[in-house]
N, C-alpha and C positions, 0 to 999 in steps of 0.2 A: 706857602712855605711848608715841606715836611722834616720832620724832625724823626732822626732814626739815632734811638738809643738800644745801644749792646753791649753786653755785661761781658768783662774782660775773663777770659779762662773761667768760662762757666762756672765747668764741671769743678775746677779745682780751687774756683773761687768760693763751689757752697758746704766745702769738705772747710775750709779757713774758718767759715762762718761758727760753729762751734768747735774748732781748735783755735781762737785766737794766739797759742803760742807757736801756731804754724804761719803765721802770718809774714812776709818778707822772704820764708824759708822755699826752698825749694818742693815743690808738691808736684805730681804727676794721676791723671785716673785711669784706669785700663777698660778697654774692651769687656763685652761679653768674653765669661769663662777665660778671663784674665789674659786673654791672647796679644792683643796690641796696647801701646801708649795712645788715647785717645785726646786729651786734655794735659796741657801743660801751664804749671803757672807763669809765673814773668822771667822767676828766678832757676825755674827751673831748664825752656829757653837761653836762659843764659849759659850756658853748662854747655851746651851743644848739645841736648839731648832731642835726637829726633819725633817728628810728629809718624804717627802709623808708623813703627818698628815692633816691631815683634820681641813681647816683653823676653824673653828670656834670651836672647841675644844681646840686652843692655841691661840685665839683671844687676851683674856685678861691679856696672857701672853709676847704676843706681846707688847699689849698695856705700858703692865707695866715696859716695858724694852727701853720703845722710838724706837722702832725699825723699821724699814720705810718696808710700806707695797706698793709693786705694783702688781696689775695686767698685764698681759700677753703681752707683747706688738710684735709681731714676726716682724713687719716690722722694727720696729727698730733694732734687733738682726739681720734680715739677713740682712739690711745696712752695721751695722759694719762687720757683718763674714766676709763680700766683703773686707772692707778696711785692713781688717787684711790679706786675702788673697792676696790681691794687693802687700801689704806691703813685703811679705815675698817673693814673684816672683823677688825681686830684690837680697834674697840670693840662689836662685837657678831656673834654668828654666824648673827641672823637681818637679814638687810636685802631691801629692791629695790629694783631697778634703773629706776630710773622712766624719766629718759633720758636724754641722751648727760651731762646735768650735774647731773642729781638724783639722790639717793638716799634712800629710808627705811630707818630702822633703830630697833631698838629699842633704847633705852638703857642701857647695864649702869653701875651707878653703888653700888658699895656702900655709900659716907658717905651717899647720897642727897642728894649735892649737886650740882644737876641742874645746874647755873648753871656752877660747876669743870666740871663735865661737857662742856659746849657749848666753852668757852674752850680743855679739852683737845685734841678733835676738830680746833677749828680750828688750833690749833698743830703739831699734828701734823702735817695737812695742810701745812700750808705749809712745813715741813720739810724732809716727806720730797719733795714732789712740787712747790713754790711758786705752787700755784692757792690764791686766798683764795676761804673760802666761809662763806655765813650759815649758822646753825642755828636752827631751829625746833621748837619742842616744844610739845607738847600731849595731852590723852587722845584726840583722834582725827586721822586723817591729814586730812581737808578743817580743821581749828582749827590742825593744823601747818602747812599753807600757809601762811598767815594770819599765823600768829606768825613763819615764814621772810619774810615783807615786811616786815612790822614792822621785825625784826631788821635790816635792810639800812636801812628809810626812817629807823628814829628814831634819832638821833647817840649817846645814851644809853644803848642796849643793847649798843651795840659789837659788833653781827652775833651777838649770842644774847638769841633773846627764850623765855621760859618760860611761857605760859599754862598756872596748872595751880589759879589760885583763880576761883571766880566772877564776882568783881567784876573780874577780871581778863578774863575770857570776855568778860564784857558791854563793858566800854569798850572792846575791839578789835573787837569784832562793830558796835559805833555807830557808829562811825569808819570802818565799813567799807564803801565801795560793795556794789553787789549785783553788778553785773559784774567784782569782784574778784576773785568766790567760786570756786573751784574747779569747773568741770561746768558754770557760768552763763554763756550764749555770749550774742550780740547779739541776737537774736531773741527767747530768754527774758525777759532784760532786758527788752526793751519791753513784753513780756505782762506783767511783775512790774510794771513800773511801772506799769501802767495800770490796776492792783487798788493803787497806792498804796505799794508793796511798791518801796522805794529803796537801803536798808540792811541790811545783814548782821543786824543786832537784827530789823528788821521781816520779813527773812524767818524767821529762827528761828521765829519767833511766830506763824510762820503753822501752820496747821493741818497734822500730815502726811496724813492721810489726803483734804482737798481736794488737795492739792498732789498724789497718787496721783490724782483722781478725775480733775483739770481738769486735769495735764501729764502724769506719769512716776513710772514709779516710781525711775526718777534723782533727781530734785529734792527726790520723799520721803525716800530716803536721804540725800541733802546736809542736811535739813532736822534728820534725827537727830543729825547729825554735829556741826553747828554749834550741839546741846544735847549734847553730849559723849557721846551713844552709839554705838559704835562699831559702822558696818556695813562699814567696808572695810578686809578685815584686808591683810596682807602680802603679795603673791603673788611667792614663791620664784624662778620659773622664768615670764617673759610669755608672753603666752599666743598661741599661734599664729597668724600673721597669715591673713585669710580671702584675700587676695589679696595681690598683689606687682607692685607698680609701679617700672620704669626708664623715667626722660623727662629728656630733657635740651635744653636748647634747642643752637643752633648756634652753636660760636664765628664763624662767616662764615656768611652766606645761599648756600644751596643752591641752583642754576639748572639741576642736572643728574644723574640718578638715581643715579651711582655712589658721590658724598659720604653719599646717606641711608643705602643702602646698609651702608657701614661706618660710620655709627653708629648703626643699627639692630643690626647685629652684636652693636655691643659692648654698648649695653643688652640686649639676649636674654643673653649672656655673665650679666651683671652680675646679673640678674633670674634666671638658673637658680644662679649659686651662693649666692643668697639663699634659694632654693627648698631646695638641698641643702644649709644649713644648720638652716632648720627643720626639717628630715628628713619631708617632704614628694616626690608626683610631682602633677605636672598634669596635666591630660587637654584642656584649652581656652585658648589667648592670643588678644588683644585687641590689636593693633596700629594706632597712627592716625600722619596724617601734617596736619603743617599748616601758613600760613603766619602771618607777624606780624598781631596784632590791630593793627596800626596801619598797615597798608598799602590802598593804595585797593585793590586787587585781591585780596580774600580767598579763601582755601580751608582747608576742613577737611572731611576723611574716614575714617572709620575701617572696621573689619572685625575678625573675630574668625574665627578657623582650628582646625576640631576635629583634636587630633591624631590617630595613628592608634592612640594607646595611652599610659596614664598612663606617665610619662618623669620624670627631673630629666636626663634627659643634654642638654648644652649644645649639641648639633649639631644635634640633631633641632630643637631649638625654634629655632636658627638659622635652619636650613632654612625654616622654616613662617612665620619673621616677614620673609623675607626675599621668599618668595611675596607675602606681602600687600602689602608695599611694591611691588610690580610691579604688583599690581593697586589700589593706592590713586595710584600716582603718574599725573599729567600735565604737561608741555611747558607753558612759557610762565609759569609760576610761581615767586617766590623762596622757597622753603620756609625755613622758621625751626625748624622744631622736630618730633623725630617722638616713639614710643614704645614700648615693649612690658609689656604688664601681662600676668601669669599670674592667670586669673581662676576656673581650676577645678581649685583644690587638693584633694588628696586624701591622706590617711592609710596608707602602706603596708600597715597591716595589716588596714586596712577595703577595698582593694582588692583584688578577687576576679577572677580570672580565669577562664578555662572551657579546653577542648580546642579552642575554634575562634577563638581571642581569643590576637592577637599581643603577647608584654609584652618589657619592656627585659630587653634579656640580660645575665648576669652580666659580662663582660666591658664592659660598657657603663659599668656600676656602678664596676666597679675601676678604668677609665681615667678617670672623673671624681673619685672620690676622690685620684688620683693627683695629677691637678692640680691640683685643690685644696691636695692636703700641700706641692706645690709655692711656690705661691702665698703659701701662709700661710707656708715658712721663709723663702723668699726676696723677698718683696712680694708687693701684689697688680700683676696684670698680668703677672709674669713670665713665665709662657706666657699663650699669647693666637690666637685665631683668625686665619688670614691673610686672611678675610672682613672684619675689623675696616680691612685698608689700614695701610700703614708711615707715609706722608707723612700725617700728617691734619690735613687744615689747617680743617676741617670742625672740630675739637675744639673743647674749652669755652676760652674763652678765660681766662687767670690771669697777667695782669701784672702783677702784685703779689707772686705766691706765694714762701712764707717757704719755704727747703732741707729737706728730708728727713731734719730732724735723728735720727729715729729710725728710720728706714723706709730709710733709704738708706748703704752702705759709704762712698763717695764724698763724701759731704754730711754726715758726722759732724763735730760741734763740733770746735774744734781747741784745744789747749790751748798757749801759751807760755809755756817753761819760761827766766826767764834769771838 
């Protein structure tokens, strides 16, 4: 049996967590540089207020409803993911981390009351950490999907649904779009539908081995899955990313190369301590520069720079993205947005060096772990490149953003005592 618990309106649910007088109220969080509606709460859903709308076209709809508007705050969401993750290792010691607000786990239940079981989880959670989340059970993880919507859409299960009978399998599976399914994107869809294939029943019942022949052996897998044989077990530890991407667009339009500059910086920055977290070095990035798709004057160009030798040190890839941007940038343009992707990762210990082949030196190594240890007790950013620029008014823009209730000494909650 896996169990897939997901925390209701994330984002909007860890803005509640210290506003408990925002609680019931209608809440919404925006995109980077405040662009779209990304997160909505229950109440605020209720209003009609669309998901991905472009904030300033429901500004004074917002407005006119009291509805509490924040900016993007990611350090505080993955604080909480942590605690909710913490939280749930006490009902099982196998789980994964799917993403920043799912997890799967297996169930440990000794009455074998799977139902008490769901109800505890959620209790717990809200307890210890006050994110509300669904639970979902079933004999495989693509049918606990499934049973995690359930759980939230039908008023009746009270955010724990159990698929664990057949006839149980089958009336959620009919009820079920095929673009619901887990793995089943839009393009699929329209291939399924056009064999006739609309419902979660109708694909089950499709054949796995056409479905290997004529798509994937993806779709054959979901196809077991959604007849309760389990082809996707657990996986402990995610699995290492093939590349790493930092893009951000610009809080203010760029007319002049020393703003791309330092936010090129600080993505290479941001893009190698990701790198040396997966305990990874690169040997190749990919930097591009461009301006708004909605401007009559368009530019997009990119480039990719071989280093001189697999690295995770943040200087060297500074260096090399800060090159490209010289040779991607031209006059007379408002840039909107640049990048840097690390595109040719490598495995330290499949890295092999020779006698005539320069590699990163030891000291290179300890002075980025260094800041990193930094980083991590004291925030991120704390130290920081002075390539990145003091003033940056180039940055994302966040006028909405909720305080640093955990990340920051100064911005800690305050309690009065009288």
């Amino acid at each position: 049996m896996f169990c897939l618990v997901d925390c209701n309106s994330f984002y909007a649910s860890c803005e509640q967590v210290f506003r408990p007088d925002l609680r019931g109220k209608p809440v919404v969080v925006l995109s980077n540089n405040d662009g779209f509606v990304v997160a909505r709460s229950r109440e605020a859903k209720a209003l009609g207020i669309p998901d991905l709308e472009p904030f300033f076209k429901i500004e004074p709809l917002l407005k006119r409803h009291n509805v509490a508007i924040f900016s993007s705050n990611y350090a505080l969401y993955g604080d909480l993911s942590g605690r909710v993750v913490a939280t749930l290792q006490e009902f099982a010691e196998d789980l994964e981390v799917y993403s920043i607000d799912e997890v799967f786990i297996r169930p440990w239940c000794p009455g074998g009351d799977l139902k008490q079981f769901g109800d505890r989880v959620r209790e717990t959670v809200w307890r210890d950490v006050r994110i509300p989340v669904g639970v979902g059970m079933a004999s495989t993880k693509t049918l606990a999907k499934l049973a995690n919507k359930a759980a939230k859409k039908i008023p009746a299960l009270d955010y724990v649904c159990i698929v664990e009978r057949e006839e149980q399998r089958e009336w959620l599976l009919k009820r079920t779009k095929v673009d619901d399914i887990w793995g089943v994107g839009r393009r699929l869809t329209a291939r399924l539908n056009a064999l006739g294939v609309s419902t979660g029943w109708e694909l089950a019942n499709m054949s796995p081995k056409r479905a290997r022949q004529h798509f994937s052996v993806s779709l054959e897998r979901t196809i077991e899955e959604l007849n309760s044989i389990s082809c996707l077990p657990l996986e402990d530890a995610p699995p290492a990313k093939r590349e790493i991407y930092c893009t951000r667009s610009f809080g203010e339009k760029a007319a002049s190369i020393e703003p791309i500059l330092q936010a090129t910086s600080l993505f290479a920055r941001r893009a190698s301590e990701k790198l040396r977290k997966q305990k990874h070095l690169v040997g190749e990035i990919l930097v591009f520069l461009q301006t708004s798709h909605f401007t009559e004057k368009r530019y997009y160009r990119s480039t990719t720079v071989k280093l001189p030798y697999p690295t995770d040190d943040t200087r060297l890839i500074t260096r090399a993205a800060r090159q490209a941007i010289h040779s991607l940038y031209k006059d007379g343009y408002q840039y909107q947005k640049s990048g840097v992707g690390l595109i040719d990762l490598l495995d330290p210990a499949y890295s092999n060096g020779d006698l005539f082949q320069t590699a990163q030196l030891p000291r290179s190594t300890d002075l980025m772990e260094t800041l990193d240890a930094i980083n991590k007790k004291f925030g991120s950013g704390t130290t920081y490149q002075a390539a990145e620029g003091v003033q940056k008014k180039w940055a994302m823009r966040q006028s909405y953003r909720s305080p640093g209730y955990m990340t920051s000494w100064s911005q800690l909650p305050k309690a009065v005592c009288r």
